[in-house]
N, C-alpha and C positions, 0 to 999 in steps of 0.2 A: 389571428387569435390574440387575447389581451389576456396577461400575463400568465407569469412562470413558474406558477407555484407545485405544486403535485396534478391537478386537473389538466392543467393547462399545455404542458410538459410531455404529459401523459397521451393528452388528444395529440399534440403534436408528433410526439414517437410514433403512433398507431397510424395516423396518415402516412407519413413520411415511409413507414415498411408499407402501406399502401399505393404507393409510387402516386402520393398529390404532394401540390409546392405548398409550405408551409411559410407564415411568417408570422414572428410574434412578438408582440409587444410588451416592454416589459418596465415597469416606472421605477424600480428601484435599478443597481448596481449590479446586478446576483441573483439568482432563483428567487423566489420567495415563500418558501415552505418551511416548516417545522412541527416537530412532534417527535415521536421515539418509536413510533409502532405502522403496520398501516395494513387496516382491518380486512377481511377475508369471510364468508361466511362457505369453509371447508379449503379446499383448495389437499395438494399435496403434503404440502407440512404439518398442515391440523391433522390430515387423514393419518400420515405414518407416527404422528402422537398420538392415536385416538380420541383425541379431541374435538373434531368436527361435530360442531350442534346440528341438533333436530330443523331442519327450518323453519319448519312449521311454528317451533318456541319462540325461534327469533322473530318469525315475519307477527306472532300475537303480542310479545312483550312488544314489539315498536310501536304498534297501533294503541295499544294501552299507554304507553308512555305516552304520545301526543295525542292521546284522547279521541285520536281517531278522527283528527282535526287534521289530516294529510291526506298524501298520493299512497294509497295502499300500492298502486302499479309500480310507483316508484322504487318502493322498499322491497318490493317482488322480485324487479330486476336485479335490484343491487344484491339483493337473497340467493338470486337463480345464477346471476354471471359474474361476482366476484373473486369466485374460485378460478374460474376459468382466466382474470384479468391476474390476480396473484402468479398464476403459473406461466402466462405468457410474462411475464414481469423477470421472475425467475430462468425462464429455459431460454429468450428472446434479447432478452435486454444485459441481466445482471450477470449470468452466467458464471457466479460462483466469485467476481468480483468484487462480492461485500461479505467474502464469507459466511461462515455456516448461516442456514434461518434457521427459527428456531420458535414455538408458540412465544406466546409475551412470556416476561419473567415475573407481573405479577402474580401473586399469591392466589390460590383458588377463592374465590368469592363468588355464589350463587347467588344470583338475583332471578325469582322465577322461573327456575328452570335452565335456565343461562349460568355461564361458567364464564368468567372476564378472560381467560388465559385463550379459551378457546375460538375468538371471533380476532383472532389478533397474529400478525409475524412479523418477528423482529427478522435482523442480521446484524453482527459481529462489528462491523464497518460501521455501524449508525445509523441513524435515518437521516443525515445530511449526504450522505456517500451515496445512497440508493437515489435521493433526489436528483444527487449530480451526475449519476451514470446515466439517471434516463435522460437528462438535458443533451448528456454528449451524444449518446446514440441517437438525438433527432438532429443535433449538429453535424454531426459523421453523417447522416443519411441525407443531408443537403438542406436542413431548417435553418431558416434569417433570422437567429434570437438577436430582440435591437433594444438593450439593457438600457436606462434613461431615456424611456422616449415613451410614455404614458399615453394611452389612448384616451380623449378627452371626449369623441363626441362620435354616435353612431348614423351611417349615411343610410340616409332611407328614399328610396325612387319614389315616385309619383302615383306608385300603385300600395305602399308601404310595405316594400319588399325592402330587409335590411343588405345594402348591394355592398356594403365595408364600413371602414373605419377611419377617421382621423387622428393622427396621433401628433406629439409636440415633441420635437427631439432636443436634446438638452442645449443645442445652440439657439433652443426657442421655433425654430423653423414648423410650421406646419404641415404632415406628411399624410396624403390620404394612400390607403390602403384597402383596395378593392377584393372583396373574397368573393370568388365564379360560385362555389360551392357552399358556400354559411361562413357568418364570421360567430365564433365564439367570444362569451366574457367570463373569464376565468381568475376576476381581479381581487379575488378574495373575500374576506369580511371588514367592516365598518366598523373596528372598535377604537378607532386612533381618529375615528372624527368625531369629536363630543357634541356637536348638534344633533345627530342623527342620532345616536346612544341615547341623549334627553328625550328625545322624541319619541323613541321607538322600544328601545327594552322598560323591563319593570324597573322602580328605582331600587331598591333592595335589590335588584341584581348586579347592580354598579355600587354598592357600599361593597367594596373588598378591598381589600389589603396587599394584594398583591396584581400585577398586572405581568403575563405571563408572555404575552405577543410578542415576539423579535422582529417581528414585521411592522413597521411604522408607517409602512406604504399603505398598509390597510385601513382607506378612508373611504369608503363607498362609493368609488368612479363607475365602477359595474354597476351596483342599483341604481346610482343616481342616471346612468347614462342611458341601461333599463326601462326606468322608469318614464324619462323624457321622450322615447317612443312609442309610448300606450303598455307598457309590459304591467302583468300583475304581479302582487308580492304579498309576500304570507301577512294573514292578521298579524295583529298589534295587539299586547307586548310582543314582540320577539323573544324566543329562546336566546340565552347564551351559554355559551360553555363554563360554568364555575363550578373549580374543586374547592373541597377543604383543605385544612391545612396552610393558608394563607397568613403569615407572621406580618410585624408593624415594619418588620426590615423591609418589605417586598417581596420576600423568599418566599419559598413552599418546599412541599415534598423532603419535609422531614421526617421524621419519627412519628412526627403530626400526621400523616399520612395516614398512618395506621389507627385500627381499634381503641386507640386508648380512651381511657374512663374523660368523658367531656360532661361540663356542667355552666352553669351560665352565669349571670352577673348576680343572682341571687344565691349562687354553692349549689344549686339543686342540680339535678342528671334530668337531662331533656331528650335524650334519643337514643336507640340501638344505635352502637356506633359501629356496627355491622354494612350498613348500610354502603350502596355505590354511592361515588364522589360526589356525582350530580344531586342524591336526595339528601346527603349529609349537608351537603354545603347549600340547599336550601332550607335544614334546619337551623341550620348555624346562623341566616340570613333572617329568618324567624322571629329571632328570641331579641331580646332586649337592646338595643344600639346594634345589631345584624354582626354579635361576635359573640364568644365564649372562651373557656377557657379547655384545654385541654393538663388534664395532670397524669403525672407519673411519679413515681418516687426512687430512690437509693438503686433499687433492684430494676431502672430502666433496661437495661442492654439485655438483662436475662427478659423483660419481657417485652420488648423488639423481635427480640429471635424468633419469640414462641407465636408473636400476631404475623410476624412473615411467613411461615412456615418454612415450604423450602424453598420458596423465592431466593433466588441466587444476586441479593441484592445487598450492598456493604454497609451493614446494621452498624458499624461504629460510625460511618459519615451520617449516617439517618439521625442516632443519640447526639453525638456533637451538634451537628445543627439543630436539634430540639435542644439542649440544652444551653448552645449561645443565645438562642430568641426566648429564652424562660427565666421566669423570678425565681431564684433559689430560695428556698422557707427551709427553715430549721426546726420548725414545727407545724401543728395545725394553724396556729394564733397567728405566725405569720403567713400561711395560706387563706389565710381567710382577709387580713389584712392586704396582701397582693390581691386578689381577687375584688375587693372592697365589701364584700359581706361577712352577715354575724357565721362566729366560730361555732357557735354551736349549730349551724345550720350545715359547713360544711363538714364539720363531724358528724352528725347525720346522716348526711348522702355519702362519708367514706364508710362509715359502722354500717350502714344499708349495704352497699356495693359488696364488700370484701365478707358480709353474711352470704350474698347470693354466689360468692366466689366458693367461696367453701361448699355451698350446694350443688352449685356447677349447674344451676339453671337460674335464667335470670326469669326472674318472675315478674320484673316491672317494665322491662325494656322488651325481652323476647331475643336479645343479644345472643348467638353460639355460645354453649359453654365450655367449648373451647380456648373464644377466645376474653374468659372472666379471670384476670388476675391482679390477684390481693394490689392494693394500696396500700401500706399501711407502714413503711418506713423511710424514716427521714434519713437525707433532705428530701423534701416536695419538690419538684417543677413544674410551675404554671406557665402554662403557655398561651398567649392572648391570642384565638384564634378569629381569622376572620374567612372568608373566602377568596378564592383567586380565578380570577378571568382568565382565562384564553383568548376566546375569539369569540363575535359573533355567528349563528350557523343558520340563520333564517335569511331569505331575501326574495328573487323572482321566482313566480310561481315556472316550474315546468313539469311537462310528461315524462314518460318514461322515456320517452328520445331522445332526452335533452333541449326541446323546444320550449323558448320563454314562450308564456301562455299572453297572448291580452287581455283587455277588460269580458271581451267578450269568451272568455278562455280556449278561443282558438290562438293555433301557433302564428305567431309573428313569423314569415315565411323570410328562412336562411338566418334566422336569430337561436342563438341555443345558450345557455346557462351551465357552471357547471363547478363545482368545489361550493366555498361559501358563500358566493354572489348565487346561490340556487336555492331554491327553497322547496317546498314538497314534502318534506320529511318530519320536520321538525315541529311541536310547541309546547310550550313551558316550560319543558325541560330539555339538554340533550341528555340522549341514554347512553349514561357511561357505561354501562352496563352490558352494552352490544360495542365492548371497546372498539376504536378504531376506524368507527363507523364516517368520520369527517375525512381520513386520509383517505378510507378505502373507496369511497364515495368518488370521491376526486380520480383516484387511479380505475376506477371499472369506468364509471362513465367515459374519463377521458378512453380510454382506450376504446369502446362501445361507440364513441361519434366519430372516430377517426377511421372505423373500418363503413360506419355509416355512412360518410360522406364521399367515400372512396364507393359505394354501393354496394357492399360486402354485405353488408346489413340492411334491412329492410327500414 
């Protein structure tokens, strides 16, 4: 298996309790996952929340989102067995060592019928902790994790059955690695190689502000290695993962995060700021130089509280950090001035907003009127918002088996795909919206090929 991130980890635990020999390649030092949640479509925790979605909402909003430009089978499975991969994760693996789970702790946000809190389970411990316990329980059940030692090139017989892997250990040495049963590539997403990024995403998906990946390994060895043995791979542009809320420090996930009243280089309001991360931050990417500004004024922290709801989330680090990455104004004249547009424009678009606030319907955006509140006393904080990367989430085309497809879209036989080096799911957008859908991906699948190759599964 080539690399250690949540998929790959994942397949590895699933085999290894399936009594096969495991060994996996890993090019950085250390696992290589991250994120804070890892998606579920029902499973236990959703169900004793009542939170468990319709599937049927999720399995149409995803096909909607990528335009129906995907593996509906794919997104069926991941709909029909990620509950089942969450609770073996839970009763098998974690066993109560990452403390309570619990839905996400963001704030309710309906997108078509979808609810972001409910495709989602956290734990107490983090999601670096859950990563690490599944690594040791495939360690504990006898897996060879061989950390610096990158798989560079996949072996293929004379009939182009993929029979293993090559990999280069950090003394440089080159180690071939024969999989009896399929080798997997689980080596992540390609956003830390800038040729492949040029080539392949939109470029207004790459104007952001922020760069969110802690994975640096993440340079496309899996597509590229993929791809050099006939594998197919999703159209061009590729989806990426970019939120809003992306400041000029690099930061995110401020107070920016939230609803606040956003306007653009000219003071005008450009969007429901309602909106999942993924459609906001491709409005933000939209408008004028692919930024905006978000403002707030004097009474920020009272209106943090009220756009989180009861998100149990610490609205004074969220205001702080919105207001270290913002222009302080002591009036309109110098918000308008920060901003670089006429005053009377953006008094305008605040006299318009904080009319519709008192209405309590927004009449120009379609915004909750919930969350419409006043602007309207100084200081102002503008905040130069841009977007923020993640990761890339598009790559080799597979089935719902996890078999990379080739040109002719049959399976590359004993080759399989699986986390961000997979493709299938995705385009133009990812849908934050069906949150957690890139860890939970990782963790069914992976768990799905490990009982598959063990023949548990068909």
């Amino acid at each position: 298996m080539c690399g250690a991130g949540i998929a790959g980890l994942a397949a590895a635990a699933s085999a290894i309790e399936q009594g096969l020999s495991v060994i996996v390649l890993e090019k950085g030092t250390t696992y290589a996952a991250h994120g804070s949640e890892i998606g579920a479509i029902g499973g236990r925790v959703l169900a004793e929340a009542g939170l468990a979605p319709d599937p049927v909402d999720v399995y149409n909003e995803a096909m909607e989102a990528a335009e129906y430009r995907c593996d509906g089978t794919v997104w069926q499975t991941y709909i029909d067995r990620s509950a089942e991969a969450i609770d073996w994760l839970e009763d098998e693996i974690l066993k109560g060592s990452c403390g309570a789970s619990s839905p996400s702790s963001a704030a309710d946000r309906i997108a078509n019928g979808v609810n972001w809190r409910a495709t989602t389970v956290q734990w107490e411990a983090g999601f670096d902790a859950v990563v690490e316990a599944i690594m040791n329980y495939a360690i504990d059940g006898g897996a060879d994790i061989r950390f610096e030692t990158p798989a560079v090139q996949l072996v293929q017989d004379a009939g182009g059955s993929i029979a293993g892997v090559i990999g280069k250990d950090k003394a440089g040495t080159y180690v071939k690695v024969l999989g009896a049963k399929g080798t997997l590539l689980a080596t992540g997403s390609y956003d830390y190689n800038v040729a492949m990024m040029e080539e392949r995403v939109r470029p207004r998906d790459m104007r952001v502000y922020a760069h969110l990946n802690s994975s640096p390994t993440d340079t496309g060895d899996g597509h590229l290695m993929g791809e050099a043995v006939g594998a197919m791979q999703d159209e061009w542009p590729h989806a990426v993962m970019n939120d809003s809320s992306g400041s000029k420090s690099g930061g995110a996930y401020s107070a920016a995060v939230l609803s606040v009243l956003r306007v653009n280089n000219n003071g005008e309001r450009y969007v429901n700021e309602d909106l999942t991360l993924n459609y906001l931050a491709n409005a933000i990417n939209y408008q004028p130089g692919a930024h905006g500004w978000c403002i707030c004024d004097a009474n920020i922290s009272e209106t943090a509280r009220t756009l989180m709801g009861d998100a149990p989330f610490a609205p004074d680090d969220m205001v702080n950090g919105f207001i270290t990455d913002s222009i302080e104004c002591a009036s309109v004249a110098e918000l308008a001035q920060a901003i670089g547009c006429e005053e009377s424009v953006i008094q305008a678009t605040l006299d318009r907003y904080n009319e519709l606030c008192d209405k309590g319907v927004d009449e120009d955006f379609h915004k909750s009127g919930h969350n419409m509140v006043r602007v309207d006393t100084p200081p102002y904080y503008a905040f130069e918002e841009g977007s923020a990367l993640l990761v890339s989430v598009c790559g080799l085309r597979v089935n719902n088996k996890s078999q990379v497809l080739g040109e002719g879209y049959e399976p590359i036989p004993n080759l399989y795909a699986s986390g961000n080096v997979s493709g299938s799911m995705f385009y133009d957008t990812y849908p934050h919206h069906i949150a957690g859908v890139s860890t939970g991906r990782g963790l069914t699948f992976g768990y799905l090929l490990g009982r598959r190759l063990a023949g548990v599964e068909e």
